[in-house]
C-alpha positions in Angstrom: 40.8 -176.0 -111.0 42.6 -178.8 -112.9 44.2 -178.0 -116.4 42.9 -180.1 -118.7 46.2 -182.8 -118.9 45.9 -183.0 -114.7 42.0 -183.9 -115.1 42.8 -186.6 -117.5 45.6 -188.5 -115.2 42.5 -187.5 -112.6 40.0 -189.1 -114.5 41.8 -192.2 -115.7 42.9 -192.9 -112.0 39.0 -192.9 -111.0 38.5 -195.5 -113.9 39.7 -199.1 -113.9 43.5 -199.4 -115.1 42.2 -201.7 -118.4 39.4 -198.8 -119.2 41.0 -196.3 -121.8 38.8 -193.0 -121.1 40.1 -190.9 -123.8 36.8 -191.1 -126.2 35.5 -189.0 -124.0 37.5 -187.4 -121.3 37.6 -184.0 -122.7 33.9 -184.2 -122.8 33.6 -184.8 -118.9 36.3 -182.0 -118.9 34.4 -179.4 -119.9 31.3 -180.2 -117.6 34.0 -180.1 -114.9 34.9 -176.8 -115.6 31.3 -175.4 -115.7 30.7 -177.0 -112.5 33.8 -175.9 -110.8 32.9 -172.5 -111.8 29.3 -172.5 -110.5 30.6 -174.5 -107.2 33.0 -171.4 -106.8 30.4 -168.5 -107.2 27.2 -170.2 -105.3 28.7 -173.0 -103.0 29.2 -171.9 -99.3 32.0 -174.4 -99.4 34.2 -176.4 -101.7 35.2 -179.8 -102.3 36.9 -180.8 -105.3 36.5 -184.4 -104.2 32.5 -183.9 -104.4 32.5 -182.6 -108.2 34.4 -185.8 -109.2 31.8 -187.7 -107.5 29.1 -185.9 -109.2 31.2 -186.4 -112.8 31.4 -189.9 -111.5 27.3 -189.6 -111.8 26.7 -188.1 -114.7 28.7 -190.6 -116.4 27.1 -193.3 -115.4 23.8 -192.1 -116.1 24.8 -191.1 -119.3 26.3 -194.6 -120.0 24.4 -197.3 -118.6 21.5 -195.4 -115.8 22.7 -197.8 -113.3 23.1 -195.3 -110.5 19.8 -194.2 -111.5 18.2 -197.6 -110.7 19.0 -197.9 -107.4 18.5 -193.8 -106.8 14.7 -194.3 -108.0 14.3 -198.1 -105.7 15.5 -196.9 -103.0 14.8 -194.1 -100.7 18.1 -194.0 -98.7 19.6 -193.0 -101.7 17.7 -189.8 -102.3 17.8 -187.2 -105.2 21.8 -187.7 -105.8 21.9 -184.3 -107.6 19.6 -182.3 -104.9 21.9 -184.2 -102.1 24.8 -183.1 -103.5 23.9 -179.5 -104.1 22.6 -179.6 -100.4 25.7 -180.6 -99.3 28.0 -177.3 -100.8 24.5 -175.5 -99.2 23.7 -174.3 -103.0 20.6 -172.2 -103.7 17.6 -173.2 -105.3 18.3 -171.6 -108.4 22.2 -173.1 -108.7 20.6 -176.9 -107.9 18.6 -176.0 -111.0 21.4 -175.1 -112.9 23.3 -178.5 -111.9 20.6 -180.4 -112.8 20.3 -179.0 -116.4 24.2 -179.8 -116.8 23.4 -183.4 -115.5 20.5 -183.6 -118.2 22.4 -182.2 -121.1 25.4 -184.5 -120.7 22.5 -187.1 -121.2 21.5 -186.2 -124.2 24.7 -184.3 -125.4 27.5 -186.9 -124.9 29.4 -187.9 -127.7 30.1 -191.9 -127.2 30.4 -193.9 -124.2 34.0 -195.3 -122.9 32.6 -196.9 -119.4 29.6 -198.7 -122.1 32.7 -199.6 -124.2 34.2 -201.0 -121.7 31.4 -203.0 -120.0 30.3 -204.2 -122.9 34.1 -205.5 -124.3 34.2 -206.7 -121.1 31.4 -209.4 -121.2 31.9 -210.4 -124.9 35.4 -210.9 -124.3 34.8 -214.8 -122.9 37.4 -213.9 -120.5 36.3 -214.5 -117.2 39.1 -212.1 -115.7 37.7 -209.5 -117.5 33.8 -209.8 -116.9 35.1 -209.8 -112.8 36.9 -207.2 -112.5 34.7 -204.9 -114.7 31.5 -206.1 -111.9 34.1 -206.1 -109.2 34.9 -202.7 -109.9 30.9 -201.0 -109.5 30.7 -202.5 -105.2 34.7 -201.3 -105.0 33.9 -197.8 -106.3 30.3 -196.3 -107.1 29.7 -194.6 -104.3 25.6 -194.9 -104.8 25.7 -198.8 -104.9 27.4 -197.9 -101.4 24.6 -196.7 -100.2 22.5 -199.5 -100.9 24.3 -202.8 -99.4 23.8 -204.0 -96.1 26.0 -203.5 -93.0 28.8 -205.5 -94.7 30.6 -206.3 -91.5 29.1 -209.6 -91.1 30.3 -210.9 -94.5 33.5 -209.5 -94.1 34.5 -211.4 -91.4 32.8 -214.3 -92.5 35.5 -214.3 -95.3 38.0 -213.2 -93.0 37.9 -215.6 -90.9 37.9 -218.1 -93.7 40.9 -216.6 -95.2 42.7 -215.7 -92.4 44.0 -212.6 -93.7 42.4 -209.2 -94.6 43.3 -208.5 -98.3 42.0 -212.2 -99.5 38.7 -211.9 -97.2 38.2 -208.1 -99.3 38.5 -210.0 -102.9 36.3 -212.8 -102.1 33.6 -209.9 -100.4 34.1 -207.9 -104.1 33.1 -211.2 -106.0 30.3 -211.6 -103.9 29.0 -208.8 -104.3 28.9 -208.8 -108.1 27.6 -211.8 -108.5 25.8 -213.3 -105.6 24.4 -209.7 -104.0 20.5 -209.5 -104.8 18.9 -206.0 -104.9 15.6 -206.0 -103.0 13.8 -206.8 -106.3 15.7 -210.2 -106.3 18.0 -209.1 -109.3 21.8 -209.7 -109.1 24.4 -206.3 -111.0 24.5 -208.5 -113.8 20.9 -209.1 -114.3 20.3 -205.3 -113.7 23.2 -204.3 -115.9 22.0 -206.6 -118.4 18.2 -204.2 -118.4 20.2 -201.5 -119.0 22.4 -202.4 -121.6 18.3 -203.3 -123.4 17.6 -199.8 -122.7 20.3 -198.0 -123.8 19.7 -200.2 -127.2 17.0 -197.3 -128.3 19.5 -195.0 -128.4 22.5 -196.1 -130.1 23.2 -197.1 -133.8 22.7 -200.3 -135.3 26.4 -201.6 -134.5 26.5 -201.1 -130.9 22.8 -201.8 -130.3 23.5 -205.5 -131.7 26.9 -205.6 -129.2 24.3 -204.3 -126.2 22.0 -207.0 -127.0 24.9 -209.7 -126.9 26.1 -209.0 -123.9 23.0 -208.7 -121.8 22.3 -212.3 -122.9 25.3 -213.3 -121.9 24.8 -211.1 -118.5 21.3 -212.8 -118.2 23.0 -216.7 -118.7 25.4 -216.1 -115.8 24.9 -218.3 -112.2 26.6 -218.1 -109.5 27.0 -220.3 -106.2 27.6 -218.7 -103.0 30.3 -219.7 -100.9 30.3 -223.1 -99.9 32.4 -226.6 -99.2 33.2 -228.5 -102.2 35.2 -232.0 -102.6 37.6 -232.5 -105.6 36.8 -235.9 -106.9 39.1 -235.3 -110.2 41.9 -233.6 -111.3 41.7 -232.9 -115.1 44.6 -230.2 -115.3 46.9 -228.7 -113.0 43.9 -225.6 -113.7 40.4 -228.0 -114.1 38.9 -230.4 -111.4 35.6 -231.8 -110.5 34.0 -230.9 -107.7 30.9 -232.1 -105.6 29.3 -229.7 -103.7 28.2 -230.2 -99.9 24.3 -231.2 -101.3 25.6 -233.5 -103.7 25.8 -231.8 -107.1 28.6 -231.8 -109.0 30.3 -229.2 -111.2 32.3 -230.7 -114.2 35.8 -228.9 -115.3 35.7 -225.9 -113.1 38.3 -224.0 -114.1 41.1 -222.5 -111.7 42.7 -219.1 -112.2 46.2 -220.6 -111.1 47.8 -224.1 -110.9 46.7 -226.3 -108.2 49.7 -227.8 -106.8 49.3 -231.1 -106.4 50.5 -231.5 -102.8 47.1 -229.9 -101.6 46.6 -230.2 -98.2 43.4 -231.5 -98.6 40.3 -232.9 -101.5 38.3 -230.1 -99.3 37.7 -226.5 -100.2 35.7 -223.6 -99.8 35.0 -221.6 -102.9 32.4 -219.4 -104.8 31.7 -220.7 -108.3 30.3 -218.5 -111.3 29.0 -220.1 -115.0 29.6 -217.4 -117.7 29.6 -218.4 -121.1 28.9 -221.9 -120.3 32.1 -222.4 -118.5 32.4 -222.8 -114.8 35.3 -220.6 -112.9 36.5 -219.9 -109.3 35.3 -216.9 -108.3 37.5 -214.8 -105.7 40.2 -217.2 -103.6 39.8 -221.0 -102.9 40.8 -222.1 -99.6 41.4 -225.1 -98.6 39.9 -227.0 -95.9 41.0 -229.9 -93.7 38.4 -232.7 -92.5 38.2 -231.5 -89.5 37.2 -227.9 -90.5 34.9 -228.9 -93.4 31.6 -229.4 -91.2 32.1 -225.9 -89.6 31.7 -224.4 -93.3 27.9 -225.7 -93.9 26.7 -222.6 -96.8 23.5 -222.3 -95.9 23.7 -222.4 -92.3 26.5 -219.9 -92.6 24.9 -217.5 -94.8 21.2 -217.6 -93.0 23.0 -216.2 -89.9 24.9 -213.5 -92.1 21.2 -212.2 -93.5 19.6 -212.7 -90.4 22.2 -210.6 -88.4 22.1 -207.8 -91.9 18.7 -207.7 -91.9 18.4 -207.2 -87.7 21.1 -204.1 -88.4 18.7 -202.2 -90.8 15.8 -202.7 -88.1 17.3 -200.3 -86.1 18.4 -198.0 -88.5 16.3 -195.2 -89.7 16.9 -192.4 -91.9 14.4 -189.5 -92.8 13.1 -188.5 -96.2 13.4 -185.8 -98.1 9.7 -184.8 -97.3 10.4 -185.8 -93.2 9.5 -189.3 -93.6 11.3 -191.5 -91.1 11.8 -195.1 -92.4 14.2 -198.0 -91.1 16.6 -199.1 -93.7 15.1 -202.8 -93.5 12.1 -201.4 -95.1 13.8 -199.8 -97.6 16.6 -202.4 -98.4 14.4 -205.3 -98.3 10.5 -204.9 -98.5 8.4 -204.1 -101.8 4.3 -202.6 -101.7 2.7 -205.7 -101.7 -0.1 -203.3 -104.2 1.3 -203.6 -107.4 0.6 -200.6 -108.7 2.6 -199.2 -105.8 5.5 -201.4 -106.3 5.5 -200.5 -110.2 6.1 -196.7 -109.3 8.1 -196.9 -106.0 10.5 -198.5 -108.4 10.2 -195.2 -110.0 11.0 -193.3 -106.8 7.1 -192.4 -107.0 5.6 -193.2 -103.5 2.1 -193.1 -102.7 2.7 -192.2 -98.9 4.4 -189.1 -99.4 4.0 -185.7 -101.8 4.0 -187.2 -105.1 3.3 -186.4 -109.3 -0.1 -187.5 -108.5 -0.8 -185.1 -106.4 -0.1 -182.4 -108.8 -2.3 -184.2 -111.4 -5.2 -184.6 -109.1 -4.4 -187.5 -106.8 -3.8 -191.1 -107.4 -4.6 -192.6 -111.2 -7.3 -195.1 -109.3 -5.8 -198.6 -110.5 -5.1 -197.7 -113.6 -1.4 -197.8 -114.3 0.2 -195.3 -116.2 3.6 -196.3 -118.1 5.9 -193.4 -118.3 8.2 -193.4 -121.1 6.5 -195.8 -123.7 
């Protein structure tokens, strides 16, 4: 078991290097030590990799619920807690037990350094910042993992482009964060920006204004995927014009270093995000002779990528927790057209398997019930 100064170097190495976690490291700290201790006396096996995953949980549903989201939409994700209790082969009784420690850290947690963060993050007009704070959630939550597509076909997409590995990873990051849809058609930012509304109930006056900032300024964000652009004026060594391949053009998009001025080329390839009504390079920029430019056509490019992402789930099938066996493309990408259904799938409530409604007395008969308020 870690002493309580090895968990914190522990803890702040699982956290971005600009997140400061002491507010509430000694918080996390002491559910790490009731877990460890229960893992010890009921767990067949041990993994102390596992309970930092499940800290990794709890504080993020205790802080912004996003790993809850996508637990609840889809189904390949599963019952994170029951999984991971499954997994060290725990009893019934012992799953119960983590899942109380889970729900009082909810309601028993002091302050919120990762909300901090986020939220200092987007107000802080520095587009640095707002990336690598939605960088960080595809590089390490391990739920949002669970929930991509087979990523091999962007990755060499970008790779390609690139031409070398590290580059092609960066540029796959800010795509995920900002041009990645969930199958509800809402990008991280759109669904952090929900979150950040609902944690509003539950926070004082001070914060709760902050919250409501920044998920406007998460909602006002647009981002282009990956496409050919032609510089048609150099403002600054760091600003230029560009025209896109369909004809629009983006006015001082900013750089985030000099562009020499003995570019090969007026042709690149770049993904562009508007935050805060500025426009910013996203990822890498590579640049593009005239020769190449027409092999880079956006839409072409990224209709094969989902095609070929979508065709990968078709044949891949996972099984339920009550034995139902479902391809990934239906989970990933279709809703219930009935949208009463599609209102509590969302929930993880599913009409076609053993459900709450079953224990009331079957289903409530088109009537929507709203849990919660």
């Amino acid at each position: 078991m870690f002493t309580f100064v090895q968990f914190s170097s522990e803890w702040k190495r699982l956290h971005h290097p600009s997140m400061n976690v002491d507010g509430d490291v000694a918080f996390f700290y002491e559910i790490y030590v009731r877990l460890h201790r229960l893992v010890e006396q009921e767990a067949a096996a041990f993994d102390e990799q596992l309970i930092l995953f499940l800290l990794l949980y709890t504080e993020n549903t205790v802080s912004i619920g996003l790993d809850g989201v996508y637990e609840y939409r889809y189904r390949s994700v599963g019952n994170v807690v029951s999984s991971w209790c499954e997994s060290l082969d725990m009893s019934a009784e012992a799953t119960s037990q983590v899942d109380r420690f889970v729900s009082e850290a909810v309601t028993k947690a002091p302050c919120s350094a990762l909300r901090g963060w986020m939220t200092a993050c987007v107000l802080s007009g520095d587009f640095s910042r707002l990336g690598e704070m939605l960088t960080w959630f595809p590089q390490e939550d391990q739920v949002m993992w669970r929930i991509f597509p087979d990523l091999r076909f962007r990755e060499m997409m970008f790779r390609r482009l690139t031409g070398d590995w590290q580059t092609a990873r960066q540029m796959l990051w800010a795509d995920l964060a900002f041009n990645w849809r969930d199958k509800r058609g809402d990008s991280l930012a759109v669904t952090i920006a929900k979150q950040f509304r609902y944690e509003t109930s539950f926070v004082e006056a001070e914060e709760k204004a902050l919250l409501m900032e920044a998920a406007e300024t998460l909602d006002a964000i647009h981002a282009e995927q990956l496409d050919t652009y032609t510089v048609i004026e150099r403002n600054n060594e760091n600003v230029l014009t560009l025209r896109h391949r369909d004809g629009r053009v983006f006015q001082n998009v900013i750089f985030p270093t000099p562009v020499p001025k003995d570019v090969p080329s007026h042709y690149l390839a770049v993904q562009l995000v508007t935050y805060n009504n500025k426009t910013y390079i996203s990822g890498s920029a590579v640049w593009l002779n005239e020769e190449a430019l027409p092999i880079w056509n956006g839409e072409a490019n990224w209709n094969d990528i989902v095609k070929k992402e979508q065709d990968a789930a078709k044949f891949t099938y996972f099984t339920t927790t009550f034995g139902k066996r479902i391809s990934l493309y239906e989970d990933l990408y279709t809703v219930p057209e009935d949208p009463e259904e599609a209102y509590y799938a969302d929930m993880g409530i599913y009409f076609d398997e053993p459900n709450i409604f079953d224990f009331l007395g079957g289903r409530p008969n088109g009537r929507v019930i709203y849990f919660g308020g």
